[in-house]
C-alpha positions as CSV (number, residue, x, y, z in Angstrom):
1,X,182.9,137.0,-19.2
2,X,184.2,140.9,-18.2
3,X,181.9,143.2,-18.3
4,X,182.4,146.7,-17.9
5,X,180.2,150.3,-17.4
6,X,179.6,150.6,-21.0
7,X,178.0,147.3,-21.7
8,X,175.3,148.7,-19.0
9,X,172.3,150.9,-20.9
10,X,170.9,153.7,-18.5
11,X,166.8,154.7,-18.5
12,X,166.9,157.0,-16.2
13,X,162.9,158.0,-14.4
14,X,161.3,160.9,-15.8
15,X,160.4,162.2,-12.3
16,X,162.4,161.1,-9.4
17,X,160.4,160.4,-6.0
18,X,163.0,162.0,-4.0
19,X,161.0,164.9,-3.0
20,X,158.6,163.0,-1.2
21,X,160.5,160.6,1.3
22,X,161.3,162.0,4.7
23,X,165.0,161.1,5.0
24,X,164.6,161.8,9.4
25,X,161.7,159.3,9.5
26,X,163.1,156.4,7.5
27,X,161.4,153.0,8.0
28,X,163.6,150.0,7.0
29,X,163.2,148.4,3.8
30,X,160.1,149.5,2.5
31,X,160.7,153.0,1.1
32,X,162.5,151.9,-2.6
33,X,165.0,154.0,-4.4
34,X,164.1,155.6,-8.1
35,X,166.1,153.3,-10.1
36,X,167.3,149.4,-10.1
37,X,169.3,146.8,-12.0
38,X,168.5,144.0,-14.4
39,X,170.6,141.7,-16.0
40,X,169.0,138.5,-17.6
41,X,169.9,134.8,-17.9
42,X,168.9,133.3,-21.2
43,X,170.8,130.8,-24.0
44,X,173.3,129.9,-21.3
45,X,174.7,133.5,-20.9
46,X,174.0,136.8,-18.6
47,X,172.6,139.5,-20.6
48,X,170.9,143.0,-21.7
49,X,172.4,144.4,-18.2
50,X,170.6,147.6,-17.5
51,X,169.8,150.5,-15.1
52,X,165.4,151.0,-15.2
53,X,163.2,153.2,-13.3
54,X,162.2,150.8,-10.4
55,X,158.9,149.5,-10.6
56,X,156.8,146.1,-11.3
57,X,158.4,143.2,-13.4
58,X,156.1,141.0,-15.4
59,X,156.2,137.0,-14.7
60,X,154.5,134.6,-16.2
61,X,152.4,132.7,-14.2
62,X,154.0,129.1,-15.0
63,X,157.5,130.8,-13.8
64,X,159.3,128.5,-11.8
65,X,160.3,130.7,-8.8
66,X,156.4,130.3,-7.7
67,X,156.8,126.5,-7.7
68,X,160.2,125.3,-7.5
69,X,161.5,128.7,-4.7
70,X,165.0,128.7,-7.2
71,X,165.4,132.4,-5.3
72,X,168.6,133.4,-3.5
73,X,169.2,137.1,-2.2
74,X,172.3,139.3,-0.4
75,X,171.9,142.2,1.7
76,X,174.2,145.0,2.6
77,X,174.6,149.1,2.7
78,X,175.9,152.1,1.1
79,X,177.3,154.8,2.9
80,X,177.9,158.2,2.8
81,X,180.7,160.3,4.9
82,X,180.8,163.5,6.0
83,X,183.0,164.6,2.5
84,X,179.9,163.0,0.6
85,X,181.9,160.1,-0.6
86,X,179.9,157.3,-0.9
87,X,181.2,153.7,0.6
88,X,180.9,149.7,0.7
89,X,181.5,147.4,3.4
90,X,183.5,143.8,2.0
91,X,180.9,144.2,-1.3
92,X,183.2,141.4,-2.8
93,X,182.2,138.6,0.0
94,X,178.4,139.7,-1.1
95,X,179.2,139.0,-4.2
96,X,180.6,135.1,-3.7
97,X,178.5,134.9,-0.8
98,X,175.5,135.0,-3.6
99,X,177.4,132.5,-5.9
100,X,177.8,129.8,-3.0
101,X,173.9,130.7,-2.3
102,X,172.8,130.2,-5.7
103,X,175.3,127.5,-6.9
104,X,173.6,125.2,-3.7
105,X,170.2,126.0,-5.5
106,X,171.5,125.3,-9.5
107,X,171.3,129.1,-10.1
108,X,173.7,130.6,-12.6
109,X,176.3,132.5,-10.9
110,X,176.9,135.9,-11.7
111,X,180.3,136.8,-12.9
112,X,182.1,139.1,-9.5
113,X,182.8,142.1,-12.8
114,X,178.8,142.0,-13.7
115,X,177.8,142.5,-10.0
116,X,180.5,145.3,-8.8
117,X,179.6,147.1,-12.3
118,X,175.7,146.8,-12.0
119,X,176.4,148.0,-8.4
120,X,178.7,150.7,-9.4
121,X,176.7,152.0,-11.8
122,X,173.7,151.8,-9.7
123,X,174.6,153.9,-6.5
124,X,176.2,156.3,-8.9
125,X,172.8,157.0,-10.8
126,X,171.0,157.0,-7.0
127,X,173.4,158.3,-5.0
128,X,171.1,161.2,-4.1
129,X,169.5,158.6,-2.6
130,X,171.9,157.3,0.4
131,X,171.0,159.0,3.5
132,X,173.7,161.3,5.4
133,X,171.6,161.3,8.5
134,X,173.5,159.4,11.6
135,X,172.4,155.9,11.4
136,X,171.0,155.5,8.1
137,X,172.4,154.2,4.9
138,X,170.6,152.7,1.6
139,X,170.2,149.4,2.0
140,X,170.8,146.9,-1.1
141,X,169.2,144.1,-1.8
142,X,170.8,141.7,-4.8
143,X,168.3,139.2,-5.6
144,X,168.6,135.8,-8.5
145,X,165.2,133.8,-9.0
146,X,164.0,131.4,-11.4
147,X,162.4,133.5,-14.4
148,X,161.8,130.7,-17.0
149,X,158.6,128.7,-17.0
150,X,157.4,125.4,-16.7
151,X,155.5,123.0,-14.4
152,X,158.2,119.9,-14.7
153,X,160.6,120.3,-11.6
154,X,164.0,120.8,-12.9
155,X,165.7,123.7,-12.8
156,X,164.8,126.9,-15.4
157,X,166.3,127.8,-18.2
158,X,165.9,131.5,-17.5
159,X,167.0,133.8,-14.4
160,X,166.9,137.2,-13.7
161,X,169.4,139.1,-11.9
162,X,168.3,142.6,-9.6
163,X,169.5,144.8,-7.6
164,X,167.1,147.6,-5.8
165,X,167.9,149.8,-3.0
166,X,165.7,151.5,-0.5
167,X,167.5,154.2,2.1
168,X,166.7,153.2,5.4
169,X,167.2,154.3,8.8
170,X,168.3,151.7,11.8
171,X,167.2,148.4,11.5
172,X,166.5,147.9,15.5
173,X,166.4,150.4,18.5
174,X,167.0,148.7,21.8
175,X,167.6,145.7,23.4
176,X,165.8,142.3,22.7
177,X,164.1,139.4,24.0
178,X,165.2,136.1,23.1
179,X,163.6,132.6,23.4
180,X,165.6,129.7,22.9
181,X,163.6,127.2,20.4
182,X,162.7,123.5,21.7
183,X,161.0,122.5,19.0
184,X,161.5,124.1,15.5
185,X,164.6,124.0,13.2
186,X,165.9,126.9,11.2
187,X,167.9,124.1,9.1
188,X,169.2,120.5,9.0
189,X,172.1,118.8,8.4
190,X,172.7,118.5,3.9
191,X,170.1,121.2,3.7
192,X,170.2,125.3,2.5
193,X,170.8,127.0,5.5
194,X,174.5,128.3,4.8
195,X,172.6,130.0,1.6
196,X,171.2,133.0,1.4
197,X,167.7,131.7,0.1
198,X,164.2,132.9,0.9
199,X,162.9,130.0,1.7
200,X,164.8,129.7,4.9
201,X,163.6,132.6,6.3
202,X,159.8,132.2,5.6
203,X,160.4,128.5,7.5
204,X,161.7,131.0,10.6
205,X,158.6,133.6,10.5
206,X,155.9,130.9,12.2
207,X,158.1,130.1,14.8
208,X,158.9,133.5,15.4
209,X,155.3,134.8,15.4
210,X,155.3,131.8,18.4
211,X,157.7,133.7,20.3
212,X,156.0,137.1,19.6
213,X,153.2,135.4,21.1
214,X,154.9,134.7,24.1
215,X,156.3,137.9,24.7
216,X,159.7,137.9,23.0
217,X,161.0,139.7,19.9
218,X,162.9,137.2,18.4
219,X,164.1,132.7,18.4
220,X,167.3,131.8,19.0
221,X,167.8,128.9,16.8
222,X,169.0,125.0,18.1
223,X,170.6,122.7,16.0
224,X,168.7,120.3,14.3
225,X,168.9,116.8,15.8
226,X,169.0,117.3,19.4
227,X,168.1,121.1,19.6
228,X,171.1,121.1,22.6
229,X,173.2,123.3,20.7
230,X,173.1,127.1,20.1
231,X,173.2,128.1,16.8
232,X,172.0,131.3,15.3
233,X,169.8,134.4,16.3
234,X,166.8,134.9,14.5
235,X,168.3,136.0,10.9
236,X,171.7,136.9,12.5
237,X,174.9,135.0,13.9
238,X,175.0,134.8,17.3
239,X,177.9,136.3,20.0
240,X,177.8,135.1,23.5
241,X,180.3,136.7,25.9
242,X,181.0,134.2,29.0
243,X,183.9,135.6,31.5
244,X,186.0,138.3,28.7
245,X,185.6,135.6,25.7
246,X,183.7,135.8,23.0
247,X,181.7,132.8,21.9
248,X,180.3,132.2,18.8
249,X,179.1,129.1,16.8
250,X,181.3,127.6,13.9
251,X,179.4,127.8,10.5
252,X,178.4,124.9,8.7
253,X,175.7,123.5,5.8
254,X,172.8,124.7,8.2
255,X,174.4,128.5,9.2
256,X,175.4,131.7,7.4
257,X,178.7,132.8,6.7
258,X,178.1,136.1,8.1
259,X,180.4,138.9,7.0
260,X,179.5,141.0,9.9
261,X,180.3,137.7,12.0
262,X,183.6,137.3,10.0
263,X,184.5,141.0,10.6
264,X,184.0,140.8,14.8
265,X,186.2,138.1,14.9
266,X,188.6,139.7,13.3
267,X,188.5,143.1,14.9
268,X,188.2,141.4,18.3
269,X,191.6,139.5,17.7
270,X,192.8,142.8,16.6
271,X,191.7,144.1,19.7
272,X,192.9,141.7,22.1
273,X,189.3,139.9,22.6
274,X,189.5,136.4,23.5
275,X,187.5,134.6,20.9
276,X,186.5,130.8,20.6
277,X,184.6,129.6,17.5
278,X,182.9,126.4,18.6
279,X,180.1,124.4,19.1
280,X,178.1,126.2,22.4
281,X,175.8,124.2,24.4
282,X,172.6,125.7,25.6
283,X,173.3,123.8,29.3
284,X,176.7,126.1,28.7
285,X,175.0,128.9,28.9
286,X,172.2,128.4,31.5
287,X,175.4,127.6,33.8
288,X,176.8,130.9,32.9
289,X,173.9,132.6,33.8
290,X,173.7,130.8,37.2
291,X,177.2,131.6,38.3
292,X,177.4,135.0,36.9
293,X,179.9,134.6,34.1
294,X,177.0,135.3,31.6
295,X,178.1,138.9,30.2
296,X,176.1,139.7,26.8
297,X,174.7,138.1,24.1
298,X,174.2,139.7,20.8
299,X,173.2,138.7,16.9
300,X,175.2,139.9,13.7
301,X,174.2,140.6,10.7
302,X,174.0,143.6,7.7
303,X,171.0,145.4,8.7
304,X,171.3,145.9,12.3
305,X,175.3,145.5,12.6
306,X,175.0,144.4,16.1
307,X,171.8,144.1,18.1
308,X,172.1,143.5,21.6
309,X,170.0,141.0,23.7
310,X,169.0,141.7,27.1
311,X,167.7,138.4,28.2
312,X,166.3,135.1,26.7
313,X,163.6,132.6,27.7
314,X,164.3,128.8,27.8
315,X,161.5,125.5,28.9
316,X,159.3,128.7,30.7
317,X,162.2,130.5,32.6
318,X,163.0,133.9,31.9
319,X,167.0,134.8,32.3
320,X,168.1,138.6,32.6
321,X,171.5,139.9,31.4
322,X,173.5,142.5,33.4
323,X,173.8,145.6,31.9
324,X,177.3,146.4,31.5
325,X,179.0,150.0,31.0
326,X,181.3,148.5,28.7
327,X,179.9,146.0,26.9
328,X,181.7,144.8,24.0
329,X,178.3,144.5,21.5
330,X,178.2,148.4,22.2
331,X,182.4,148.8,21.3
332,X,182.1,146.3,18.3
333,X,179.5,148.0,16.3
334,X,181.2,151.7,17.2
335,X,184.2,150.0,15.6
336,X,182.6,148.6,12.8
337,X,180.2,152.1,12.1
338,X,182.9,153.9,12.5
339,X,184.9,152.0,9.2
340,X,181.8,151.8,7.0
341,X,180.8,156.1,7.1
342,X,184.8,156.6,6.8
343,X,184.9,158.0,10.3
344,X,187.8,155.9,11.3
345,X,190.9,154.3,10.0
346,X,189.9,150.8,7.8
347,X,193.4,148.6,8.3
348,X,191.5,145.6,7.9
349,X,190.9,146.8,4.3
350,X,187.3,146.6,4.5
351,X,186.4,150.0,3.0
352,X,185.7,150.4,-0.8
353,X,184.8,153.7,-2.5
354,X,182.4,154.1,-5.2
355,X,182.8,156.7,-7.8
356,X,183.3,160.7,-7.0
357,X,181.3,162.7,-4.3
């Protein structure tokens, strides 16, 4: 089914809440834009797609999102240049990114024409809303969960389709502190963890909070069955850099397709960076670290782009990384910035525009 800007009905807020956010003091994620999108699954069809003031929705308690967790979500960014033009980043790989997600959890997928439209039509109604302060961008978050009702556990019959938006400033300042986990999984072989679901990430925040304890900021996870392989970091892809290559695990059925993963691969063969997408054994990188040929390690992802790491914990040993000049975390995420606010030349094709200034 095509669906195009006039089959969207606009309700625009009666008084906008723009006046009273601090656009130099953004938090992330928690200050929410006036308006938002809703499009609902019902009789075996998306429907009644419209722009609403943003506020609370109404759920019957019975709904099966509360007992069955049918939710899957995508995040990524507007931007604004310095002309006012607002851009996306790859918004199409959201948008199947979120069908692969929800088709793993019998969600309806949502046609690619109802998502760029609702999206479209969105930023254009908020676009007072993306910052233009260095750094910051409004952050969108597309979200699909189980609307219809019932205790029996099957799939619902009903889903509800939204995207909100909340302009935020950077997601992390500084370096971080890693801990490589022993014990806990973030996912298992035949499981969910290539989707974007939230279940996955409230099964990382009790190990994390274990770290926090310990003194680190964030887990790096392990895989599954013998926890000897590295995996992911926290709710990002990981990079390792050992010698001038750039390491980074292959995904699978338990890790995220990251589109900030895919990008650094691709600029860094651009750029001449050795890469090598493979399996990377924890015992690797402890003997990196011993000889010296341990560089940098940094996580991926939409929110923070690249976040570096400065050192990581593993069976009660703390490990330092050098700090390099030159670092390639610190050139990767110039290079990538510099494509999403239009300061630079996009020949990867990454860039879309959105509407007028």
């Amino acid at each position: 089914m095509e669906f195009t800007t006039q089959a969207i009905t606009i309700t625009k807020t009666k008084a906008s809440r723009l006046p009273e956010v601090d656009f130099d003091n953004l938090p992330f994620g928690s200050v929410f834009a006036d308006h938002m999108f809703i499009c609902e699954y019902r009789d075996g069809a998306w429907q009644d797609a419209r722009i609403v003031p943003y506020g609370p929705i109404s759920l019957e308690p019975s709904a099966k999102v509360f007992h069955y967790g049918q939710e899957v979500f995508e995040g990524m960014k507007a931007y604004k240049d310095a002309q006012g033009q607002t851009w996306l980043f790859r918004p199409l790989e959201n948008a199947r990114r979120l069908n692969k997600s929800a088709a793993r959890l019998a969600i309806p997928e949502v046609p690619e024409t109802l998502f760029m439209e609702g999206l479209k039509t969105l930023l254009e109604v908020d676009s007072d809303w993306i910052p233009t302060q260095a750094g910051s961008s409004l952050y969108i978050r597309p979200f699909i969960f189980a609307s219809g009702t019932g205790f029996h556990a099957s799939p619902a019959d009903a889903y509800t389709f939204i995207i909100a938006c909340a302009p935020s400033g950077a997601y992390f300042s500084g370096k971080v502190d890693v801990r490589i986990e022993e014990t806990y999984s973030r996912a298992a072989n035949g499981g969910v963890g290539y989707a974007k679901a939230g279940g996955n990430y409230a099964g990382q925040f009790y190990p994390t909070h274990l770290a926090k304890e310990a003194g680190f900021q964030q887990v790096v996870w392990t895989d599954d069955n013998t926890h000897e392989f590295i995996e992911e970091a926290g709710a990002m892809n990981i990079f390792i850099r050992i010698g001038d290559t750039l390491l980074t695990s292959p995904t699978s059925d338990r890790i995220l397709d990251g589109i900030t993963r895919k990008s650094i691969l691709t600029l860094a063969e651009a750029e001449g960076i050795a890469t090598e997408v493979r399996k990377i054994r924890v015992s690797e990188l402890l003997e990196a670290a011993a000889n010296g040929t341990l560089k940098e390690m940094f996580g991926a992802g939409t929110a923070a782009v690249v976040s570096p790491i400065s050192g990581f914990g593993y069976q009660g040993k703390r490990y330092a990384l050098p700090e390099l000049e030159d670092s390639y975390a610190a050139y990767i995420k110039k290079r990538i910035t510099d494509i999403q606010y239009n300061r630079a030349e996009d020949p990867f094709g990454w860039r879309y525009a959105v509407g007028g200034k």
